[in-house]
N, C-alpha and C positions, 0 to 999 in steps of 0.2 A: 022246594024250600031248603036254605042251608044250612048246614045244621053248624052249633055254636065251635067256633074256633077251639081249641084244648089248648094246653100245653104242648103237647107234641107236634102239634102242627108249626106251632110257633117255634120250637126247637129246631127241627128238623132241617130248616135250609143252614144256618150254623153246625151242626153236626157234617151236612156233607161240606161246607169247607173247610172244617178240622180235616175231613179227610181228602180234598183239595191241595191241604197246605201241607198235607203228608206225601202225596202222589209227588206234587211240583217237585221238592227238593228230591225225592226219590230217584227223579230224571238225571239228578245229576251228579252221579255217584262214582268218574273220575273226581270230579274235582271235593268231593265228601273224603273219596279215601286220601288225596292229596293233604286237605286239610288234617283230615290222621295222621300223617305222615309227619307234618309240620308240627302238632301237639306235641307228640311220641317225642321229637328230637328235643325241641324246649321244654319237656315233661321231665326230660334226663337231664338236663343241662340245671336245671332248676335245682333238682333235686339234691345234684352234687352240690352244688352252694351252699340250700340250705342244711343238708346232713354233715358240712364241712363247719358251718357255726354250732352245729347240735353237737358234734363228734369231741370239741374242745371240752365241755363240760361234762357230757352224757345226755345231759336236756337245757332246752331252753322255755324258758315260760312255760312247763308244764308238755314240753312236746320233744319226745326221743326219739329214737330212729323211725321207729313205725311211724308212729304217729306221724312223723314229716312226711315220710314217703305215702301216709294215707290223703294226707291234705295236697300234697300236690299233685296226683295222678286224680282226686276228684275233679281238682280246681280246673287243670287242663281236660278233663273230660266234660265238667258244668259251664266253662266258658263258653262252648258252642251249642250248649240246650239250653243255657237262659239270657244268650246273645248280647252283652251288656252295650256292643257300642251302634250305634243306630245305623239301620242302612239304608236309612233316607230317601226311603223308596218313598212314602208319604208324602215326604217333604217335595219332593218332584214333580207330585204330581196334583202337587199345591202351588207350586212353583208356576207350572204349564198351565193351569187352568182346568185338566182334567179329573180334578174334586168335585168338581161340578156335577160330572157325569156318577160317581162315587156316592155325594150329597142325594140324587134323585130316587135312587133305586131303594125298593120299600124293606130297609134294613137299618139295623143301628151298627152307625160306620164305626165307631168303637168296638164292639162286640165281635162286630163282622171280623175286622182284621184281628183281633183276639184270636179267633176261633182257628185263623188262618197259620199264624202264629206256635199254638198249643201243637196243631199237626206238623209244622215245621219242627217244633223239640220233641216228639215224638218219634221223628227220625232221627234227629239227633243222638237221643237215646240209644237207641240200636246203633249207629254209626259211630258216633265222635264218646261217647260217655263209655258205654263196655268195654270197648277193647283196650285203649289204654286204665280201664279198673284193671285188668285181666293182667294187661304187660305187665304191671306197677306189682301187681301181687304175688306173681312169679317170680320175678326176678329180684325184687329190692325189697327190705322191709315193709311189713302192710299188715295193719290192724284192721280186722273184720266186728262187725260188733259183738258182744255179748248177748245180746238180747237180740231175738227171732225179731220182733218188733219194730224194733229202731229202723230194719228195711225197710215196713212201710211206713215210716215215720219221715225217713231221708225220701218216698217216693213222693208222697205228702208235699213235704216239703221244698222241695224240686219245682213242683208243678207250683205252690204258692211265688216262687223266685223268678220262675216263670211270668207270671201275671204281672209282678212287681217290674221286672225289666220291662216288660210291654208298655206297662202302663207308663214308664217313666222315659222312653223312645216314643211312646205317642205324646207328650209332651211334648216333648222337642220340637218332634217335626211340625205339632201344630205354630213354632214361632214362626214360622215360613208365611202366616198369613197376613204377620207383620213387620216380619227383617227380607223377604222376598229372597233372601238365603242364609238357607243357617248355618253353614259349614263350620262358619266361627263358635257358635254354639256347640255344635257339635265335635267339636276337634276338643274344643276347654275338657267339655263333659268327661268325653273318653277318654283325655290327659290324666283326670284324676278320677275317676271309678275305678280301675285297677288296684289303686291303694287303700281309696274307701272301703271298698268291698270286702277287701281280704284275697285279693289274688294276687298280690306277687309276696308279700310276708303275711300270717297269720294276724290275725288283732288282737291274739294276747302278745304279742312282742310289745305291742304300744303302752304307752302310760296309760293309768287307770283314768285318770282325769279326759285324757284324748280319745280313747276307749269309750268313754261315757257319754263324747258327744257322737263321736261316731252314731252308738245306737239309739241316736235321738233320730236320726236319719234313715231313709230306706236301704241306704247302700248295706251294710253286712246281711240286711234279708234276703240279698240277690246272690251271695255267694258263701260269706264265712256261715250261715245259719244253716244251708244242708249240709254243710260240713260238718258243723257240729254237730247236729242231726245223727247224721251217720257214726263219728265218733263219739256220742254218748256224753257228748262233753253241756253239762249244764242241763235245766228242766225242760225235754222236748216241749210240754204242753206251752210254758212260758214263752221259748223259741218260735212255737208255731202262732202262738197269738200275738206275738209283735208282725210275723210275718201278715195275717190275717188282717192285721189293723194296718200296713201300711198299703195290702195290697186292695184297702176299703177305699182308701184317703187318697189313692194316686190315681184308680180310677174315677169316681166321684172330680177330683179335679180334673181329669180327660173329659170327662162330658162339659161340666160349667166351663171349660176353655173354648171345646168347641164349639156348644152354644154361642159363646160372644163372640168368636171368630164367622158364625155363619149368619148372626144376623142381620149382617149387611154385607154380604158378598159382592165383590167385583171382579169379576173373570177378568185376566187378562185378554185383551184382543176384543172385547165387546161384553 
């Protein structure tokens, strides 16, 4: 006789591919340190620009030397652990027909590639995020928090930014089930998140009015939010519950998408 399902059992095949999705990119750590390499040079390049507009007055919107040089060695380190532009890996294989095979197997394809996902920014972590924090704090100005706390508040907060990109790339890719290619989707998208977000100028540069719709939106939870996070800047608890609520309302709409995308599936080829 079998005895009752738990929790853990139901955990457990998601748990090994967080660590799946940790091992994969793990494989590929020319091309990790590469992409280091690539951060580090536009990390510098950045920075000079922005510390060249802060440099005229002393500060701008509230953000001086450090403080720039905090926001932009994070941003270029969070870029690659909370992935903002799709890699449409999904979408392919939505595209091909092999969702089908994805669709069958006894798991929630949502979740699944979550989980797959979280262990990819888990190396991230260690690869693309530390070491340019590391460079950026040695060599150029860089404000560390005050408060013990706010680490795990920005680690918190990460992993919530996390979820929200996932969740807002598995959007995406789900248009495929009805634009049979979303590249045009996908090109717009990633045209304009970098500025939503808060990665290439902060969002207090912005008018308070444009600012305001900004965070009507998920875009600053995926970037300018563990920033702030980290620099102390506004109420962490407040920060972390907008993040919480968009990363509620993005997944929830990943499922009801999928759902109506699968229930009438037509494989390409038969």
């Amino acid at each position: 006789m079998r005895g009752a399902v738990t929790s853990t059992d139901v955990l457990r095949p998601y748990l090994r591919l967080v660590r799946a999705g940790f091992r994969r990119h793990s494989t590929y750590l020319a091309a990790s340190l590469a992409g280091l390499f690539t951060n580090t040079v536009f990390g510098l390049l950045r920075v000079a620009v922005l510390l060249a507009v802060v440099g005229e007055t002393g500060s701008a919107a509230g953000y001086d030397a450090a403080d720039t040089g905090t926001f932009v060695w994070l941003g270029q380190g969070l870029l690659a652990v909370v992935l903002l532009w799709p890699d449409r890996e999904l979408a392919l294989r939505v595209r091909s027909g092999d969702i089908a095979v994805d669709l069958s197997r006894p798991w929630n394809l949502q979740v699944a590639l979550l989980a797959q996902d979280l262990g990819r920014a888990g190396h991230a972590v260690l690869v693309r995020l530390a070491p340019p924090v590391a460079f950026g704090a040695l060599v150029l100005p860089f404000r560390w928090p005050e408060n013990p706390w706010s680490v795990l508040l920005f680690a918190v907060s990460t992993a919530l930014a996390v979820v929200i990109s996932f969740a807002m790339r598995f959007l995406l890719d789900l248009t495929t089930f009805w634009l049979l290619d979303s590249r045009g989707v996908a090109t717009v998208y990633a045209s304009a998140t970098g500025v939503l977000c808060g990665l290439t100028v902060p969002l207090a540069f912005f008018s308070d009015t444009l600012r305001i719709t900004l965070y009507a939106t998920p875009f600053p939870a995926m970037l300018q939010t563990p920033i702030d996070v980290f620099s102390e800047r506004g109420n962490p608890v407040a920060l972390l519950a907008h993040q919480a609520l968009w990363a509620a309302v993005a997944l929830a709409a990943g499922q009801l998408v999928l759902a109506r995308a699968t229930r009438k599936l037509v494989v390409q080829g038969g």
